[in-house]
C-alpha positions in Angstrom: 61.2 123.0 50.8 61.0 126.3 48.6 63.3 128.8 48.8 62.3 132.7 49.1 63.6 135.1 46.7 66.4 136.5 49.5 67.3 132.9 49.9 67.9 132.3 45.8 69.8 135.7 45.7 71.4 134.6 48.9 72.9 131.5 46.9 74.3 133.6 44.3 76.0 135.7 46.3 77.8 133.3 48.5 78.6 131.3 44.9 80.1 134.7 43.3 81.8 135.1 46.5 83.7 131.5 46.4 84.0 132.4 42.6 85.6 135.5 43.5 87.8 134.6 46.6 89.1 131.2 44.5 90.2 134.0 41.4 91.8 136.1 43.8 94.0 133.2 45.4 94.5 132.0 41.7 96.2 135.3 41.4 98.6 135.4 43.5 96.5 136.9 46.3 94.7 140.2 44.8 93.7 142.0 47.9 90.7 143.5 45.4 89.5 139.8 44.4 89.8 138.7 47.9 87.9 141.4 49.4 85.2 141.5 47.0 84.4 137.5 47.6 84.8 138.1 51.2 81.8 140.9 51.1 79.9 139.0 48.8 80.0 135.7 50.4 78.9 137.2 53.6 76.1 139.2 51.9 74.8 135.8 50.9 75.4 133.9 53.9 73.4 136.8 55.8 70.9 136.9 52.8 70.5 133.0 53.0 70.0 131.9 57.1 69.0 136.1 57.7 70.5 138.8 59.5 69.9 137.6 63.5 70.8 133.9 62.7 74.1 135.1 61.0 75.1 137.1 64.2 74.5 133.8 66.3 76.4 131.7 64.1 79.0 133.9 64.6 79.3 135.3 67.6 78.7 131.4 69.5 81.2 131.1 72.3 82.6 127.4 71.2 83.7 129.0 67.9 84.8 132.6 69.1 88.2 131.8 68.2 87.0 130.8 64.7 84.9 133.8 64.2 87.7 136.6 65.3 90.3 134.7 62.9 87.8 135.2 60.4 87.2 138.5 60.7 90.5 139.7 61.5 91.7 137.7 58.3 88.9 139.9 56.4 90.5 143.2 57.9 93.9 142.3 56.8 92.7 141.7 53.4 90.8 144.9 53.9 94.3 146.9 54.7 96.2 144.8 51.8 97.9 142.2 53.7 96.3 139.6 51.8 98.4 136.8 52.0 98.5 137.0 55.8 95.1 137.6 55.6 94.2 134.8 53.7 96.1 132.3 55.9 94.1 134.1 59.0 90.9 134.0 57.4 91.2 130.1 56.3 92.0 128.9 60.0 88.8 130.7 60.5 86.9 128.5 57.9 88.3 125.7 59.2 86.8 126.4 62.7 84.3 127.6 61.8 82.3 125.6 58.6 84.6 122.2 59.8 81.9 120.8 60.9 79.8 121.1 57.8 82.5 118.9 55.3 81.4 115.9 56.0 77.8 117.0 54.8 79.8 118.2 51.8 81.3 115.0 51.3 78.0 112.9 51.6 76.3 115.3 49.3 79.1 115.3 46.7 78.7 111.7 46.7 75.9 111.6 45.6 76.4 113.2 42.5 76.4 111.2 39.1 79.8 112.3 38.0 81.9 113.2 41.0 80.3 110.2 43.4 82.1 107.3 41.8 85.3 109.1 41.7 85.1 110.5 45.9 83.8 106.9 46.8 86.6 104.8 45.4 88.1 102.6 47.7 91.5 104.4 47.7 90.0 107.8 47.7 87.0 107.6 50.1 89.8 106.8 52.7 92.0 109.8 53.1 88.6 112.4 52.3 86.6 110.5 55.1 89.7 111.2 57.4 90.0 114.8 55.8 86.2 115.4 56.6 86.2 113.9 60.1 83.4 111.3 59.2 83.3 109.0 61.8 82.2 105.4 60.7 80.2 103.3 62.5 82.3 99.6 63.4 79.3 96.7 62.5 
């Protein structure tokens, strides 16, 4: 599957954004930092799956609750509350991507140099469990 050019420019914002929002945590919460990944990773989710599909994904009934701690953790970044904010806003992730870790996990796996290390026996474990991955009993 190719991407489109929104879709590419999509992936670099939502990357900038993570980029952003992990430097603003890394410093002690910057309210600035935080904001600016906030906008940016939104830009890119919106830029990636497009403007109606974003709206669905959050504004779904099973994940309302998700969706207004999200945004109401943006606003309180917004107004410079950002470590309440920030705690808001990750409850929200967690309720609202939660489902999407275990994809994460799989496709982590498969990479050369972090596989190994997330499918050791004592690791895969405790990130399985983490991720919600639900093994199959033979």
């Amino acid at each position: 599957m190719w991407l489109s050019d929104y879709q590419k420019a999509g992936i670099a914002f939502t990357a900038a954004g993570l980029f952003f929002f992990v430097l603003g945590v890394f410093t002690f919460f910057d309210a600035a930092l935080l904001a600016f990944g906030n906008i940016l990773f939104i830009i890119g989710i919106t830029l990636i799956i497009g403007v109606q599909k974003t709206m669905v994904f959050f504004s779904r009934p099973a994940k309302a609750r998700g969706s207004l701690c999200f945004v109401l953790g943006i606003v309180l970044i917004l107004l410079k509350r950002s470590f309440i904010g920030f705690a808001l806003e990750s409850v929200g992730i967690l309720a609202l991507f939660g489902d999407f870790f275990s994809v994460i996990l799989a496709f982590l796996r498969s990479m050369p140099i972090i596989g190994p290390l997330l499918s050791n026996r004592f690791v895969a474990p405790a990130l399985d469990r983490l991720a919600g991955v639900r093994i199959l009993p033979m």
